[in-house]
N, C-alpha and C positions, 0 to 999 in steps of 0.2 A: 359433216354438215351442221352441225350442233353450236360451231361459236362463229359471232356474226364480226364483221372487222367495226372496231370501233368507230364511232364520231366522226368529223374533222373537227377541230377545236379550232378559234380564231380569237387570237390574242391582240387587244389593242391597248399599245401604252398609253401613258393618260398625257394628256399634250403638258407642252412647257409653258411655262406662265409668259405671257406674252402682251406688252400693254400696247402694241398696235403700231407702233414708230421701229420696229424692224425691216421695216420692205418686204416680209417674205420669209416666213419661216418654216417652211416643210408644212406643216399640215394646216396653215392660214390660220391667221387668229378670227376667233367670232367674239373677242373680248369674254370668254370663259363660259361660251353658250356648248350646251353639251348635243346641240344638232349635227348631226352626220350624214353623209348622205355615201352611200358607196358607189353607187354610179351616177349618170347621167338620167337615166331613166327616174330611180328614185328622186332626183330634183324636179324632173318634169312634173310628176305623179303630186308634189307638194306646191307644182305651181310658181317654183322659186326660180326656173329659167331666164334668164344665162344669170348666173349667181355673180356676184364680183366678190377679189380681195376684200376680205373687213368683214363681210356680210356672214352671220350665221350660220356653219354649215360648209363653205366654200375651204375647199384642201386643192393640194397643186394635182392629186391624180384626177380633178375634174376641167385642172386645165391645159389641155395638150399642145398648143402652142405656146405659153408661157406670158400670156398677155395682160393675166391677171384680172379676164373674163372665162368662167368655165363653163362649159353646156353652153355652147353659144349656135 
């Protein structure tokens, strides 16, 4: 009973440089804004619902239809 299980650790790579005329690149550009949001709820919570492509923050696991509105 003495050693406790470590941590989880959550690694996130640092996105690609992206100037906004790709359509869509895995985790949406915010033009190099370092806002995240990991669910839906955390968008709510900032007020920022339904987030779109471009916008600050906006990654494609907040859009589960693919319509390029997330938290909708």
């Amino acid at each position: 009973m003495g050693s406790a299980a470590p941590a989880a650790r959550v690694t996130v790579p640092p996105a690609a440089e992206d100037d906004g005329t790709s359509g869509g690149s895995g985790s949406g550009g915010g033009g190099g804004s370092s806002t995240y949001y990991a669910n839906c709820s955390a968008v709510r919570a900032a007020g920022a619902d339904p987030i779109r492509v471009g916008r600050p923050g906006y990654g494609r696991h907040l859009d589960r239809d693919g319509d390029g509105v997330g938290c909708e």
